[in-house]
Structure formats: structure tokens, C-alpha cells
C-alpha positions in Angstrom: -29.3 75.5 13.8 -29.2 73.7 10.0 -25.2 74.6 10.4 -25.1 72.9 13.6 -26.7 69.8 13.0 -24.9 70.1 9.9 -21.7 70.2 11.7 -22.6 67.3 14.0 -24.3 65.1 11.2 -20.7 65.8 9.8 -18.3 65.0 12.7 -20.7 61.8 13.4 -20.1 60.7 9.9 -16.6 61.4 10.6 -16.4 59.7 13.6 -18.4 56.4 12.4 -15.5 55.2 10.4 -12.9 55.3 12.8 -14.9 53.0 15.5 -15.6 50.7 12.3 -12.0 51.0 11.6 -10.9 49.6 15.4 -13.7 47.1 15.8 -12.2 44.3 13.3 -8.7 45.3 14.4 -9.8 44.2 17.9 -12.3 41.5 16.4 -9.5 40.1 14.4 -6.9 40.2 17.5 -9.3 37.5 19.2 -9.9 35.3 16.4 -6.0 34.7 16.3 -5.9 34.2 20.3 -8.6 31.9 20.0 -7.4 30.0 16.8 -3.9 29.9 18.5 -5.6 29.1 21.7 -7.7 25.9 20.6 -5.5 24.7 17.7 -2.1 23.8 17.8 -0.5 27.3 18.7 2.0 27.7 21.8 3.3 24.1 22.3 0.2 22.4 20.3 2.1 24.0 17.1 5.3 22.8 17.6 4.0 19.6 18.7 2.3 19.0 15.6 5.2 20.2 13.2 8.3 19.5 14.7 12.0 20.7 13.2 12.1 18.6 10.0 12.9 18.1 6.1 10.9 16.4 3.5 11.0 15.1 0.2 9.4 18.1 -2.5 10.7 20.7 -4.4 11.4 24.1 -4.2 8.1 25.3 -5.6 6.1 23.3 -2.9 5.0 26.4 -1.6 2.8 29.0 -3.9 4.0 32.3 -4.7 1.6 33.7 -1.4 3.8 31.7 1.3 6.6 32.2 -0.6 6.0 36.0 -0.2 4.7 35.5 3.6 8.5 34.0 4.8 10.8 35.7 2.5 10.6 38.6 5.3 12.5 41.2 3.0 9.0 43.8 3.1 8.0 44.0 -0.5 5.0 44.4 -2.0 2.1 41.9 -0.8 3.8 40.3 1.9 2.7 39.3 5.1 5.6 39.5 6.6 6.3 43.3 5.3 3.9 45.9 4.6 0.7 43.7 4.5 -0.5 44.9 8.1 0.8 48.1 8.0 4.2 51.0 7.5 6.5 49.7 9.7 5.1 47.0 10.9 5.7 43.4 10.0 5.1 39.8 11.1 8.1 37.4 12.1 7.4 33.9 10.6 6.2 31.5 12.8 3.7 34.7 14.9 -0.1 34.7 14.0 -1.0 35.6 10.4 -2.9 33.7 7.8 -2.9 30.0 7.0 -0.4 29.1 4.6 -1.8 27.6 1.1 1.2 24.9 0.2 1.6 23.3 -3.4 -0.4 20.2 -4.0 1.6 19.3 -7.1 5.4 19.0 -6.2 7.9 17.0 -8.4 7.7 13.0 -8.2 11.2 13.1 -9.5 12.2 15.9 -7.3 11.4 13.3 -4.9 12.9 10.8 -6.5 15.7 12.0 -6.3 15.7 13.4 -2.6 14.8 9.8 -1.5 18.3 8.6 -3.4 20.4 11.2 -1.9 19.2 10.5 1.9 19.5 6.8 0.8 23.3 7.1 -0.1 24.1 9.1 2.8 22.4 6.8 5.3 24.3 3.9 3.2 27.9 5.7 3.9 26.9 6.5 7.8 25.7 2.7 8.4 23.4 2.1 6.2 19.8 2.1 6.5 17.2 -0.8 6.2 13.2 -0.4 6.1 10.1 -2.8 6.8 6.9 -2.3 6.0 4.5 -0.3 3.3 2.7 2.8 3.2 -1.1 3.1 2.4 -1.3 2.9 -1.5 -3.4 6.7 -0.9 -2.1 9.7 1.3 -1.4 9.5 4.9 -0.5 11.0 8.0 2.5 9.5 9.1 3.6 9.6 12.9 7.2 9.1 14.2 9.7 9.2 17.1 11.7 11.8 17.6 15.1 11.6 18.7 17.8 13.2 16.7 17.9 15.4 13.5 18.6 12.4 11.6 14.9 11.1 11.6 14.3 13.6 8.5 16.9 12.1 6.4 15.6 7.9 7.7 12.4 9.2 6.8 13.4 10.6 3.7 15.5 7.6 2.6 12.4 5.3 3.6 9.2 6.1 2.5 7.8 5.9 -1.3 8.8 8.7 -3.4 5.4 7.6 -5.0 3.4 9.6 -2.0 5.8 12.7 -2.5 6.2 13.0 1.2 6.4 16.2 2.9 7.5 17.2 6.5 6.4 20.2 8.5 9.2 22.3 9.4 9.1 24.9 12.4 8.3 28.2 10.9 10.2 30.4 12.9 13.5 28.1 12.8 14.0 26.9 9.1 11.9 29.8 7.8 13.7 32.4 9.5 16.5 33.0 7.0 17.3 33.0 3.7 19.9 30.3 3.4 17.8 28.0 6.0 14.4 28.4 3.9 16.8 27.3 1.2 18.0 24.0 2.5 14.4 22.7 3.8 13.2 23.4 0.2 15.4 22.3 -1.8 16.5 19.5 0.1 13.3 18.4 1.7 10.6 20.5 0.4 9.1 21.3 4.3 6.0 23.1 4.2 5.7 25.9 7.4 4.2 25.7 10.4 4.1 28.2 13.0 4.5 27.6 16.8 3.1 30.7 18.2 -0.3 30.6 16.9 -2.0 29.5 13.9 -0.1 26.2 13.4 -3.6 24.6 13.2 -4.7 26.0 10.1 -0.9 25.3 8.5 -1.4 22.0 8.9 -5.1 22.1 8.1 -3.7 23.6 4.1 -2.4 20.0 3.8 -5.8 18.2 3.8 -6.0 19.0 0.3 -3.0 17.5 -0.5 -3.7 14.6 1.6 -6.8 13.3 -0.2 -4.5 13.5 -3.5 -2.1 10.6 -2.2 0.3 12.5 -1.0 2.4 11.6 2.6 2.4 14.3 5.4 4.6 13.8 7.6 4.8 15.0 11.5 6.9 14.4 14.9 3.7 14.6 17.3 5.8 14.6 20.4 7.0 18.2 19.2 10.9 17.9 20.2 13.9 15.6 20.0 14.1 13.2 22.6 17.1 12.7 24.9 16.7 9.4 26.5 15.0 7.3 23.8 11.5 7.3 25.5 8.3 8.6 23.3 6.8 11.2 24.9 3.7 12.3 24.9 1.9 13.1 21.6 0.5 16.3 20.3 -3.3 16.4 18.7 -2.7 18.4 15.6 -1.4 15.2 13.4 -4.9 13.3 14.5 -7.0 16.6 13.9 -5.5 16.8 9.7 -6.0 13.0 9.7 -9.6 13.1 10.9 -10.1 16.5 8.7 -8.5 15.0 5.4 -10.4 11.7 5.8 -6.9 9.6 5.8 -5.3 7.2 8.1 -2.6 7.4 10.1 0.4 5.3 9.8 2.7 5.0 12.6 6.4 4.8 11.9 9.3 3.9 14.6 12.8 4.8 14.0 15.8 3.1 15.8 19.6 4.1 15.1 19.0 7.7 14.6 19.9 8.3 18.2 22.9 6.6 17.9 23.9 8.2 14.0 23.8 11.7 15.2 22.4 11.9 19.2 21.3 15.3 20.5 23.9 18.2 21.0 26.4 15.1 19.8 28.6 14.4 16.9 28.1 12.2 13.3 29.0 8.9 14.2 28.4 5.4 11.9 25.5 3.5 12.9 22.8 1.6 10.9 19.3 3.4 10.9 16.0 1.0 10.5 12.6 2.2 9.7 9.7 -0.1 10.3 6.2 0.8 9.0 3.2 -0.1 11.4 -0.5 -0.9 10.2 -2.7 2.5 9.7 -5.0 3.3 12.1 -8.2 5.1 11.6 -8.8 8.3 10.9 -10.6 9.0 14.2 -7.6 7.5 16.4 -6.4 9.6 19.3 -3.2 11.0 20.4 -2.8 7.9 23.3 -3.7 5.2 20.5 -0.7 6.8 17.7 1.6 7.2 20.7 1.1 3.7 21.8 1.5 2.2 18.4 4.7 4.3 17.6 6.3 3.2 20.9 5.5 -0.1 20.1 7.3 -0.6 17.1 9.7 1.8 18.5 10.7 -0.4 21.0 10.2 -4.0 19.0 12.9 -1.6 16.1 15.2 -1.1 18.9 15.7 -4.3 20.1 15.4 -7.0 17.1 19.4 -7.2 16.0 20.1 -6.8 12.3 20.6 -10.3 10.0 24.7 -10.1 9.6 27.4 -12.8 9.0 30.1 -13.6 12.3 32.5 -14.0 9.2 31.6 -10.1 8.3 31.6 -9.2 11.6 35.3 -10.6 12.8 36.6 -9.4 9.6 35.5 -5.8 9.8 36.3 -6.1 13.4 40.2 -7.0 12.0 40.2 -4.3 9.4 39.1 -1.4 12.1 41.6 -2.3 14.5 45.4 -1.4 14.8 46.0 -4.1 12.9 44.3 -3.3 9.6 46.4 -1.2 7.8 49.9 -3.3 8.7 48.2 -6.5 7.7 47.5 -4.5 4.0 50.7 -3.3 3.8 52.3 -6.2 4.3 50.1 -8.0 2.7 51.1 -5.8 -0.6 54.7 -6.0 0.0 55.0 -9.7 0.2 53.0 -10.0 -3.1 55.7 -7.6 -4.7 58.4 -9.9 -3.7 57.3 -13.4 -3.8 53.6 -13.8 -2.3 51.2 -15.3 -4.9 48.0 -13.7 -4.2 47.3 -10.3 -5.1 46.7 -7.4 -2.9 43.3 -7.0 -4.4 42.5 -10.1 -2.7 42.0 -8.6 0.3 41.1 -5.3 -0.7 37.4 -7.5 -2.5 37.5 -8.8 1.3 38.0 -6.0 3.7 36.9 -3.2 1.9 33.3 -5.0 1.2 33.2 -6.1 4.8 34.1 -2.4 6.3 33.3 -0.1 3.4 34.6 3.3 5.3 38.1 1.4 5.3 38.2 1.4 1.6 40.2 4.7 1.6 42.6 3.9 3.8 43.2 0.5 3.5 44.0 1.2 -0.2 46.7 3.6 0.1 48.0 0.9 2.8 48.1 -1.6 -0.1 49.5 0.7 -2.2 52.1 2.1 0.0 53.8 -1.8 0.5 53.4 -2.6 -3.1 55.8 0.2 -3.8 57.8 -0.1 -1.0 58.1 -4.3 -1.7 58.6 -3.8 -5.8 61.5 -1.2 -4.4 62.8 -3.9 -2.2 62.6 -6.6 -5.4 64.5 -4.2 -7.7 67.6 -3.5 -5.2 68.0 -7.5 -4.3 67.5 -8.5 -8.1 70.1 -5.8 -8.5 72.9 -7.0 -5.7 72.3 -10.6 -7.3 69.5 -12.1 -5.3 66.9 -14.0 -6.6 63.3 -14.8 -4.6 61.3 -17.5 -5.3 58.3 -16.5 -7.8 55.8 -19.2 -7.6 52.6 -19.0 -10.4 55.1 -17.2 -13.1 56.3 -18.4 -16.1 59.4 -17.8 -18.5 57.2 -16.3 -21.1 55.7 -13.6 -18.8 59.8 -12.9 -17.9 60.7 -12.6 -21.5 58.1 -10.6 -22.0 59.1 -8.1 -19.4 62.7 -7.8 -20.8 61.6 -7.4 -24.3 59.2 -4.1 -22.9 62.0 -2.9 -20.2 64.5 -2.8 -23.0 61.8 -0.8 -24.7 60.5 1.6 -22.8 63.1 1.6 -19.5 60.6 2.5 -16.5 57.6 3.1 -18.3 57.0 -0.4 -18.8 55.7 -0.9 -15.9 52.5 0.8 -17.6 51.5 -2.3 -18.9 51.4 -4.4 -15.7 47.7 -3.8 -14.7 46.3 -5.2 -17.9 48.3 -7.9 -19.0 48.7 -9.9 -16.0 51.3 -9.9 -15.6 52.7 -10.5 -11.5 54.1 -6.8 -10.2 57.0 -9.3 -8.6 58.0 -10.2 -12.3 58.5 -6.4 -13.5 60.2 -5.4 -10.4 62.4 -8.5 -10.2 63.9 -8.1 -14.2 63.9 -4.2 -13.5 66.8 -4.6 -11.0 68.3 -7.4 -13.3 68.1 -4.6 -16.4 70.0 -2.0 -14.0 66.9 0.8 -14.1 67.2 4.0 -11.9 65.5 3.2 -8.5 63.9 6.9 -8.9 62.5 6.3 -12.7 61.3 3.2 -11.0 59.4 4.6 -8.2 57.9 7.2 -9.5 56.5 5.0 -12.7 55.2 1.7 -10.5 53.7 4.5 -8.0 51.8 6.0 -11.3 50.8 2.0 -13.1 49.9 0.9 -9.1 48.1 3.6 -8.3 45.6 3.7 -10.7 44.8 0.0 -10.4 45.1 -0.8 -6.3 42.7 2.7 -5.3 40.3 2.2 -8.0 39.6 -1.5 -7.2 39.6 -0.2 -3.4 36.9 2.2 -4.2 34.9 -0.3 -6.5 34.5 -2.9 -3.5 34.0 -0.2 -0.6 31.0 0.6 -3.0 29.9 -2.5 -3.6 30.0 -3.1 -0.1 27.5 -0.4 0.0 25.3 -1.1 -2.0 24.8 -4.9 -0.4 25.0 -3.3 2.8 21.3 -5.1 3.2 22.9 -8.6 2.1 25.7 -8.3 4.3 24.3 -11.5 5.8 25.4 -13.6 2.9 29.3 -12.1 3.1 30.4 -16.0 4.1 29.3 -16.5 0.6 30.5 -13.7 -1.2 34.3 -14.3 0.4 33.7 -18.2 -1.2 32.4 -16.8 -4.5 35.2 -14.1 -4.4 37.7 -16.4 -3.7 36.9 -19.4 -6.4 36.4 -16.2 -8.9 40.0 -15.4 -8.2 41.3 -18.5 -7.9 39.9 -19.2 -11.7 41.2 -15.9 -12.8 44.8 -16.8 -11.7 44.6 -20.2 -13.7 43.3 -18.9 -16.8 46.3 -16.0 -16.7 49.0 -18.8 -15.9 47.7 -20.7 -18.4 47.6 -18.3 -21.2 51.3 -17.1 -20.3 52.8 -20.7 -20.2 
């Protein structure tokens, strides 16, 4: 009898354990369901958090989230061996909240903002209105193409070290892809099949520190330029952190880099609304977003006509003709330089800097080549604005230095029509000839191509005031040529 109850007391406290053991397992199992249920799991998640970058750095995450998406199995991660042998969690499926960083870089962002900020510049340019709360925010914005991470990035203060949820289970998935959103942006996971909710809920922290969050609420890229409908989980961290929200509409994105399209040049603006209170709802963000949206869309950018017929010439068929022959007429007997119009066009269109360049350069060399055989057979073109100084000058160094002495043209101010003229006259090799103006012109017409294409960048946002700048450009050369003519007389 004492050895049966013995060997009951025995298998009961046996058996005890392994019930205990399945209750939480089942217990657990719900709390997910739920959380992912009443949070922003199954389209509430992906609402909240859509694809996107942000400004950071690569340590944004802790060590444990780190661990949770590296998904290689080693020791402590929730993605590996955490729940079991053999078993492991894909990023962006139920497991626990993630705990992001609440100290990234100010430079990192810093210099993330400059790097969106030149690219945007090269693709169109990019211009921005408006200001951010001086403490941390949720920020709300359209979504219409991939290129709203990179406006965002070029627009908002690198002051509130923005950050941008990125779907867990697309640019977490992977090695290289965790990578880029890092590094590049600094995203912070969120999952879209349950537990989204308490991902985004880690950032309230991080919110009452100053710091930006920044979500797509309608949860996808939209195809026809409408805002859709807004997800709850932005509003929820907002009204959880104690912040406002700031709504943010973005126009030109669409038109940059549209959905399942190509890269194409268009200028991106970013316009800034008024926050709204922490306790707004979905319809209010939505409605505010939409409406400056809409008012982004529609109010044309400040530019010059003179800009606009001028970039108009210099994209056409026309463009690259009018530079070469532009150049080649300066080689033989034209006054004005070719850099004139390279300060004119290139500023105007600065993608055409490249090619408008080697256009330039191509009928400089093919004009001084033309100068040389006709100064050769005897010929003898006018050669207004030159003197007989800058000629003797020219024999003295073509006597010197045969080809070469074409070297010296680009500094001493000599006109390239002078040097090519008394080449032919001193009988040098039309080879020795090319090869050396192609080396002294070269350098000279591309690297004042490529200073004005970047200044055009860089006043991209004055582009309104290119009337003046052409005037200004103009007198500047105009005073140049005297003081050159003047000093070789």
C-alpha cells in the first residue's frame, strides 16, 4: 500500500510538471494572437511601419535585436535556438518587442541627411517648407514611391535624428538588406504578422528624448497619387509617448521614381504641416496629410522663363551642335570663349554638364585643327580682341617648346585662335598638335563644365534668380576679357 501510493505520489509529481510545462506554451500562444489581434499585426503592422529608411546609425538597434534578425541560430537569439532545437522564428512572425537604441549618431545623421540631399539635388533637386517641433514627433506622410525615404531623409532636421520603421520581414530578412537600412537609414524593425504594436511602442522612449519617428500610416505605396486610408498604430505611439504628430506631404516622388517604374529627373518638395495633438485620430492625420498633399502638388515651383527656354535649348537636338560650334568658331575667329556658354547652359541644365563639355571640347580641337592647316596653306582669319604682343609671345614659346606650348594657353590668356593660328604659321606636325591642344583643352573646358553643372546644383533653389546670374555672368566676363586685352597690349 505505502509502495503504491508511493508510486502514485511519484507519477503525480511526475506528471504535474508536464501540464505546467504546456499551460504557458498554450497561455503564451494567445497573448501573441491577441497582441497581434488588437495591435497593429496583420495589415495594422504594416500599416503603421511601412517599407522605409531613416536617418541613424548602424548601432540603432541594441545587441538583443541585433541578435533577434541576424537569423544565423547562435547563441541567444530569437530567431535561432531561443524557442527551441530546430525551431526558429522568421523576422517579421510574433516574438518579443524589439528594444531599439535611444542614442544614435547626430553626425551619423548628419551626414545621411547630406547624402539624400545631394542625390535628390542631381535627380531634380529637392526643396522643403516648413519646421519640425523643436522636441520629438511622430511624423506622418504619403506614400507613393520608394523615394519618400530618401525626401524624407534629405528634409527633416538631423537635430531630431529621425528614424523610419522598416518592414521586418522585407529589409530584415537578409544580410545585405539589414545592411543598407542601417547604415544608410538606420530603420528600426517592425513586424507585420503580429507584434508590430509593441515595435513601435519601444520608440516611445525615444520619442520623449527629441528624437523624430517616422511612419507611412497608409501601409503601402500608392499608385494613383490618392492618400489612402490611415493605419492607427502612428496615433497609438503618439498618444503613448505623449508627442505630437506632424503631418508631412510629399509631391514629386511619384514622378522621381513611380511604382514598378524607372529613375527619372524630377524635383521633389516636402512641406511640413502644423502638429496636431497627441490624441488626434487616424481621419484627422489623413485629412491633414492630404491636404498639404494636394496644396504640394499643385503650387508650381518659383523658376526663371530665361532658365527654363535655355535648359529647354540645351536638352534638345540642338544642344550639343550649338557647343560645338560654338567652340569651333572661338578657335578660329569668334571672340567669346566657349566657357561662356558652358557658365550658361551647364548652370541652367546641370545633367548636361558632361556632355555639353566634351561637345565644347570636341570643336575646340577640331576648330584649332582647322586654324593650323589654313595658317599653314597661307590663310589668315580675322582675330578680333588680340594683340601683337600676345602673337609674339606665342612664337617666342612655339619656337621653344614646339607643340607643348600650347600648355600655357589656359593660364595666360592667351586666345586658343592665337596658338593655333602661329602653330600653322611655325610649320608644327598636325599630330604633335592634336594630341597636345586635346591634353592643355581638356583640362580646362571639362573642369570649368563640371564647376558650373555643380554650381548649378547647389542654387538649384535660386534658380529663380538665373536672369540675374546670366547678367552677372556676363558683365564678369565681359570685365575679364578687358582687363586681359589690356594687360597684353
Amino acid at each position: 500500500m505505502t509502495a503504491r501510493i508511493a508510486s502514485r505520489t511519484g507519477a503525480g509529481a511526475r506528471s504535474a510538471p508536464r501540464r505546467l510545462r504546456r499551460r504557458p506554451t498554450v497561455v503564451g500562444h494567445r497573448r501573441r494572437r491577441a497582441g497581434a489581434d488588437a495591435g497593429t499585426g496583420v495589415g495594422e503592422g504594416a500599416g503603421a511601419a511601412a517599407v522605409a529608411f531613416a536617418v541613424g546609425s548602424p548601432g540603432d538597434l541594441c545587441g538583443s535585436e541585433a541578435r533577434r534578425f541576424r537569423g544565423s541560430g547562435r547563441r541567444g537569439s530569437a530567431l535561432g535556438r531561443g524557442r527551441g532545437r530546430g525551431s526558429r522564428t522568421v523576422p517579421g512572425g510574433p516574438g518579443p518587442a524589439q528594444a531599439p537604441a535611444l542614442a544614435p549618431s547626430r553626425l551619423g545623421a548628419l551626414l545621411r541627411r547630406a547624402l539624400w540631399w545631394v542625390v535628390l539635388t542631381v535627380t531634380g533637386g529637392v526643396r522643403r517648407q516648413g519646421q519640425l517641433p523643436p522636441r520629438g514627433c511622430v511624423v506622418v506622410a504619403n506614400h507613393s514611391s520608394h523615394a519618400d525615404t530618401a525626401a524624407l531623409l534629405a528634409a527633416l532636421d538631423s537635430r531630431h535624428r529621425p528614424t523610419i520603421g522598416a518592414a521586418a520581414d522585407y529589409w530584415f530578412a537578409s544580410p545585405w538588406r539589414r545592411r543598407v537600412c542601417r547604415v544608410l537609414a538606420a530603420g528600426f524593425p517592425v513586424r507585420r504578422t503580429g507584434g508590430g504594436m509593441d515595435d513601435l511602442m519601444s520608440m516611445a522612449d525615444g520619442l520623449r528624448a527629441g528624437r523624430a519617428v517616422v511612419l507611412f500610416p497608409e501601409g503601402t505605396r500608392g499608385a494613383d497619387g490618392a492618400v489612402g486610408a490611415f493605419h492607427r498604430g502612428a496615433l497609438v505611439l503618439a498618444e503613448r509617448a505623449g508627442v505630437p504628430v506632424v503631418p508631412v506631404g510629399i509631391a514629386g516622388t511619384d514622378r522621381l521614381l513611380p511604382k514598378h517604374g524607372r529613375l527619372r529627373s524630377s524635383l521633389v518638395r516636402v512641406r511640413i504641416g502644423e502638429p496636431l495633438p497627441p490624441s488626434a485620430t487616424p481621419e484627422d492625420a489623413r485629412a491633414a496629410v492630404a491636404a498639404l498633399h494636394a496644396r504640394t502638388g499643385t503650387e508650381p515651383p518659383r523658376d526663371s522663363p530665361v532658365r527654363r527656354r535655355v535648359a529647354a535649348v540645351a536638352a534638345s537636338r540642338w544642344g550639343l551642335p550649338l557647343a560645338f560650334a560654338w567652340a569651333c568658331a572661338e578657335a578660329l575667329s569668334w571672340p567669346l570663349m566657349p566657357e561662356l556658354l558652358l557658365g550658361i547652359a551647364c548652370v541652367a541644365l546641370p545633367r548636361a554638364a558632361p556632355r555639353l563639355s566634351l561637345a565644347a571640347l570636341a570643336g575646340s580641337l577640331a576648330g584649332g585643327l582647322l586654324a593650323l592647316q589654313l595658317a599653314n596653306t597661307g590663310h589668315q582669319l580675322p582675330a578680333p580682341l588680340t594683340t601683337d604682343r600676345m602673337r609674339a609671345e606665342v612664337r617666342h614659346e612655339l619656337a621653344a617648346e614646339s607643340a607643348s606650348a600650347v600648355r600655357h594657353q589656359p593660364w595666360n590668356g592667351i586666345p586658343f585662335k592665337v596658338y593655333a593660328a602661329e602653330a600653322g604659321r611655325a610649320d608644327v606636325p598636325a599630330a604633335d598638335w592634336l594630341a597636345e591642344s586635346a591634353r592643355a583643352r581638356g583640362s580646362r573646358t571639362l573642369t570649368v563644365g563640371a564647376v558650373f553643372g555643380m554650381l548649378g546644383l547647389l542654387l538649384h533653389r535660386l534658380r529663380r534668380y538665373y536672369g540675374a546670374y546670366v547678367a552677372l555672368l556676363g558683365a564678369g566676363f565681359a570685365a575679364g576679357l578687358s582687363v586681359i586685352v589690356a594687360g597684353w597690349s
